[in-house]
ROSENU-893172 format. One record per residue (C-alpha): residue number from 1; residue in one letter; x, y negated, z. Coordinates in nm, 4 decimals, padded with zeros to 6 digits, always signed. Layout:
REM residues N
ATOM  pos  code         x         y         z
ATOM  NUM     A         X         Y         Z
...
This chain:
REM residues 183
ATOM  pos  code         x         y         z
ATOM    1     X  +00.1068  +01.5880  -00.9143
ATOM    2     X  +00.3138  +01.5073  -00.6403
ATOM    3     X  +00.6518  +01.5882  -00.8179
ATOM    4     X  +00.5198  +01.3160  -01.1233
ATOM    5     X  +00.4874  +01.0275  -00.8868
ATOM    6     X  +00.7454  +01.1313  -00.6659
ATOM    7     X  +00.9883  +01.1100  -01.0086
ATOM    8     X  +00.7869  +00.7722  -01.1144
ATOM    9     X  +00.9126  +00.5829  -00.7310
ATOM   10     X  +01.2331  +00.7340  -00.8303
ATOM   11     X  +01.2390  +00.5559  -01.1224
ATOM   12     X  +01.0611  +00.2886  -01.0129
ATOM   13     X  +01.3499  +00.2232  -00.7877
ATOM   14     X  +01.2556  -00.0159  -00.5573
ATOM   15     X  +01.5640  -00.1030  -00.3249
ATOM   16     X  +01.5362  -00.4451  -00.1959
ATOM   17     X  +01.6827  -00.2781  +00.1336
ATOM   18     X  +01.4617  -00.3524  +00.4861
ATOM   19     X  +01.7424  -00.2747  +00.7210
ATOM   20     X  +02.1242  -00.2005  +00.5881
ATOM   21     X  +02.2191  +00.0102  +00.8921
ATOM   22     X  +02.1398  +00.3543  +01.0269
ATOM   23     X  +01.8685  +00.2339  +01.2358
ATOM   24     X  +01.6644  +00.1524  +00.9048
ATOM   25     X  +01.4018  +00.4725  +00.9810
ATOM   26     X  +01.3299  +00.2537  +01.2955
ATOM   27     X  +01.2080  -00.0572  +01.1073
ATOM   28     X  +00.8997  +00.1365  +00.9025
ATOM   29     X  +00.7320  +00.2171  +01.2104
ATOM   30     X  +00.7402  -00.1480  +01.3678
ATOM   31     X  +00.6769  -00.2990  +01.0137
ATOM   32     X  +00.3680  -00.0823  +01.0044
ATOM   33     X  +00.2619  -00.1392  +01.3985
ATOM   34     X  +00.2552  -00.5589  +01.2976
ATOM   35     X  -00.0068  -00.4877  +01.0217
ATOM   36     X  -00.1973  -00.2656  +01.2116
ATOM   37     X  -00.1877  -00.5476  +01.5024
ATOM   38     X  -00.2460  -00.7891  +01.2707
ATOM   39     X  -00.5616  -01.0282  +01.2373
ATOM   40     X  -00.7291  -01.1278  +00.9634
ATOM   41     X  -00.6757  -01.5126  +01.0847
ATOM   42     X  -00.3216  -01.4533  +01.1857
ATOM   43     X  -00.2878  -01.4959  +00.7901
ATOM   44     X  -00.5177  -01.8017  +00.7782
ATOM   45     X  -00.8477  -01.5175  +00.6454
ATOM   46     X  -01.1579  -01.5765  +00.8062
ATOM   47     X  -01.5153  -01.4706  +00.6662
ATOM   48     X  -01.5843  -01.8122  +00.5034
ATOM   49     X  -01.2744  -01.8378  +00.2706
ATOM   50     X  -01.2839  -01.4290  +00.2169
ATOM   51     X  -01.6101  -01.2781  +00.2569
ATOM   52     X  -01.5175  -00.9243  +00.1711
ATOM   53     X  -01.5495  -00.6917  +00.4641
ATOM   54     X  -01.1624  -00.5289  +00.3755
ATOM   55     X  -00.9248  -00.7964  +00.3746
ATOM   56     X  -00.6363  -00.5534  +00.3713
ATOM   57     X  -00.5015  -00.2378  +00.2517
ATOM   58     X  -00.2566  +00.0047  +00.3070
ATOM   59     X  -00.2268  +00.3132  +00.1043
ATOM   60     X  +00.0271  +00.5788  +00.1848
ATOM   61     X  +00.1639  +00.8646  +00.0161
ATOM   62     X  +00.3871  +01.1558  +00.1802
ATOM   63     X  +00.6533  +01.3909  +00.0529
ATOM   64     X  +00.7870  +01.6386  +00.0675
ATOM   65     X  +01.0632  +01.6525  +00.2056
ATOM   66     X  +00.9066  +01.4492  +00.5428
ATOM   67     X  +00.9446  +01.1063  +00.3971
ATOM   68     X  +00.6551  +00.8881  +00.2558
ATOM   69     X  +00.6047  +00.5250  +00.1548
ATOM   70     X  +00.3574  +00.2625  +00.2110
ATOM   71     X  +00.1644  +00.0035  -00.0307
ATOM   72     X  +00.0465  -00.2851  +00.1449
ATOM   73     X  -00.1990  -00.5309  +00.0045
ATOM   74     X  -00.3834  -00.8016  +00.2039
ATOM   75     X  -00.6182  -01.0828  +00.0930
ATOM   76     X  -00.3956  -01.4157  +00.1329
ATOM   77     X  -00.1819  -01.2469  -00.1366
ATOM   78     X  +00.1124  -01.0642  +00.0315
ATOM   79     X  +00.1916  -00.7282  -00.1408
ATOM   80     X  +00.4972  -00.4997  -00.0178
ATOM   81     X  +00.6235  -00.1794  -00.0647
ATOM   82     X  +00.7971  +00.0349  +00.1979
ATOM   83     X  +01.0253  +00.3386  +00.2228
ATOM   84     X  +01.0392  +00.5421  +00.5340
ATOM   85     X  +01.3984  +00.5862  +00.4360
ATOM   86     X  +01.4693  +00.1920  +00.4481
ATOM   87     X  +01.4286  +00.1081  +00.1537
ATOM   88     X  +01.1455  -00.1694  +00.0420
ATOM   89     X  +00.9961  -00.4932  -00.2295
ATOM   90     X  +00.8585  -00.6982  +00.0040
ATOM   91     X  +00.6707  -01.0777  -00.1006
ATOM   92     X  +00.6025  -00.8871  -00.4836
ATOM   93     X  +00.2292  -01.0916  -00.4149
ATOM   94     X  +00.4348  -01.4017  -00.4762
ATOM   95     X  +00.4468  -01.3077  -00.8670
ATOM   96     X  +00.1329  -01.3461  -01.0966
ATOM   97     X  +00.1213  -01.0175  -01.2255
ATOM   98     X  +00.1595  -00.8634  -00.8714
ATOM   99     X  -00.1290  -01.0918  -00.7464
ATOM  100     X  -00.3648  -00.9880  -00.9829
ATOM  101     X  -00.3698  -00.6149  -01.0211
ATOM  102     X  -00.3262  -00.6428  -00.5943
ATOM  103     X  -00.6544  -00.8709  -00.6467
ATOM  104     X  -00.8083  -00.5862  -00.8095
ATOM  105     X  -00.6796  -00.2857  -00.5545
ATOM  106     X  -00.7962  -00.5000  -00.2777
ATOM  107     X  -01.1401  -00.5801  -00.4596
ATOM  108     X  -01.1813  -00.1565  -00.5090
ATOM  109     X  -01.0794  -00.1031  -00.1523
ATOM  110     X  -01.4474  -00.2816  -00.0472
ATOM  111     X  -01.6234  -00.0556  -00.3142
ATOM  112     X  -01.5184  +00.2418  -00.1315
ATOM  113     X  -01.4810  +00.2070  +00.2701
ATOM  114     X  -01.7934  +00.3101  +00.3157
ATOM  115     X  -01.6609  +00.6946  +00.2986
ATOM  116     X  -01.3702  +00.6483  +00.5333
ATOM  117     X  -01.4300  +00.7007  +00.8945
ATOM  118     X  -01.2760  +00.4775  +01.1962
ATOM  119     X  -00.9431  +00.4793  +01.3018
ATOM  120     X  -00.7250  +00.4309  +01.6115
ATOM  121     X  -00.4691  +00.6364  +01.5318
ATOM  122     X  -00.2534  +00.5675  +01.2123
ATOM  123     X  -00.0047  +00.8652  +01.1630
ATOM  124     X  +00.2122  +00.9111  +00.8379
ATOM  125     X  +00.0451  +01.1105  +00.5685
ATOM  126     X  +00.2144  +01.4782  +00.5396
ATOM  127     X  +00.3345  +01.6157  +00.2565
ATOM  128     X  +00.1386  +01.6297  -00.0714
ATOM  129     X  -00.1210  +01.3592  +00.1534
ATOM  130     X  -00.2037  +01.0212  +00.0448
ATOM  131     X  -00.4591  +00.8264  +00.3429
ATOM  132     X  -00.5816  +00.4989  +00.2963
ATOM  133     X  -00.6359  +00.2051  +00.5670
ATOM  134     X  -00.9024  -00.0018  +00.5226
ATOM  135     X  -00.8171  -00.3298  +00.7757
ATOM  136     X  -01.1261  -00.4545  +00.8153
ATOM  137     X  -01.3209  -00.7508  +01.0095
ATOM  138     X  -01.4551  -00.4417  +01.2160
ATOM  139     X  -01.1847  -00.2516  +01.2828
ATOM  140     X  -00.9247  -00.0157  +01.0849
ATOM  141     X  -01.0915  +00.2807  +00.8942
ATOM  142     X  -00.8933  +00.5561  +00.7004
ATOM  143     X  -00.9521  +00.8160  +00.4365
ATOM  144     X  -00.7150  +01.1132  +00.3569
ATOM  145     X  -00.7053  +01.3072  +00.0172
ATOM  146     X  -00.4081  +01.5421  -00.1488
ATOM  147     X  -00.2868  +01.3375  -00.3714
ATOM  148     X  -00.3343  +01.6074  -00.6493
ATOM  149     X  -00.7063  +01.5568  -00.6231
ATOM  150     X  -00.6776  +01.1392  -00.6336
ATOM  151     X  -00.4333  +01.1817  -00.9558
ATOM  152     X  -00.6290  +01.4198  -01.1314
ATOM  153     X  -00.9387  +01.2439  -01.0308
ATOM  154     X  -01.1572  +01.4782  -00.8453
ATOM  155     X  -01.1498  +01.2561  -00.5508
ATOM  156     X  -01.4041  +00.9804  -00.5503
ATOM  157     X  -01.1378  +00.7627  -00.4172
ATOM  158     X  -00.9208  +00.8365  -00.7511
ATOM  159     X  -00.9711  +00.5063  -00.9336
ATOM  160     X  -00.8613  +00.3174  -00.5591
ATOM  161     X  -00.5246  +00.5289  -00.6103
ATOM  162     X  -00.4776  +00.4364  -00.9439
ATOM  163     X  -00.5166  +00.0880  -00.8897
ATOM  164     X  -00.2702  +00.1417  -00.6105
ATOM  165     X  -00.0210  +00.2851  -00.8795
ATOM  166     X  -00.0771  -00.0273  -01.1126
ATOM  167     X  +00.0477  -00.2730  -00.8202
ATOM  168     X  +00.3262  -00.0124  -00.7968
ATOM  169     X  +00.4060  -00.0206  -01.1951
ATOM  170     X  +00.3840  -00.4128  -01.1375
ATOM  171     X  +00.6414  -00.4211  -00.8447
ATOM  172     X  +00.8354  -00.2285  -01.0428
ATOM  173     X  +00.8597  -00.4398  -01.2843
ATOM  174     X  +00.8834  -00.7102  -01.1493
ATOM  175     X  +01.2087  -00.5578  -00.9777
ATOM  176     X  +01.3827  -00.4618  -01.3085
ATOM  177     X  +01.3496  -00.8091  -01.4228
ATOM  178     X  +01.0869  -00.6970  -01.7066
ATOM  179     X  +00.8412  -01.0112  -01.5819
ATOM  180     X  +01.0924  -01.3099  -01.6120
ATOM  181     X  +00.9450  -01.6104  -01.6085
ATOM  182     X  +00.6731  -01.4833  -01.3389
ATOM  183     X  +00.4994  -01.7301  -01.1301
């Protein structure tokens, strides 16, 4: 399973380029410190204008060959995709399509935190790994499955990383162009 989506983020090329020089590895880690430091009301969320408990989600997949990538979804809309190698699409949320099926990933990520466990720690998933971090009003909590088990769907957390890939599928199209006229 891992070799399928590896091939579909291949395809899927997302490039929009984080950093253009050789200190690009550097950037993923600080990009992904800020939204684990982040607050729900540094983005203007609070409970009255989003009630969910999980008002962001990251869900991260490793490879490999030691890299991995990151899908970020959070409730006031923003939706980015990152490449420990540099490479990213960030602000897709700003595009319909994008907004919805993140609307959707976001809405599934409340459905299921109740079997992830708290987190303090947020290491990279290893090879073959996809974990999922639920940013909650309460705290960060995580869940880690092989991402055989999510795609196949043995994992109860399956649909959660198939809504994930739709937001990817979206990004990517919205990268090749296919969803002109998005707003």
């Amino acid at each position: 399973m891992n070799k399928f989506f590896t091939v579909i983020l291949i395809v899927i090329n997302i490039g929009v380029p984080v950093a253009a020089d050789n200190t690009s590895k550097n950037v993923i880690p600080e990009m992904r410190a800020m939204v684990f430091e982040l607050l729900p009301s540094d983005i203007g969320i609070n409970r009255k204008n989003y009630p969910e408990d999980v008002w962001g989600l990251l869900m991260e997949t490793g490879f490999d060959d030691g890299e991995a990538f990151s899908l970020i979804v959070l409730a006031d809309g923003t939706t980015s995709v990152y490449f420990t190698t540099g490479a990213g699409f960030i602000g897709a949320g700003e595009h319909e399509h994008v907004r919805k099926v993140s609307y959707t990933f976001l809405e599934g990520a409340n459905h299921f935190k109740n079997v992830s466990k708290p987190a303090t720690l947020y290491p990279l998933p290893g090879p073959g790994q996809v974990t999922f971090y639920f940013l909650t009003y309460n705290g960060v909590l995580t869940y880690t499955s092989p991402e055989e088990e999510l795609g196949s769907g043995k994992d109860e957390l399956a649909s959660l990383f198939h809504a994930g890939y739709n937001v990817i599928t979206e990004v990517r199209e919205i990268e090749e162009g296919l969803r002109e006229g998005d707003e």
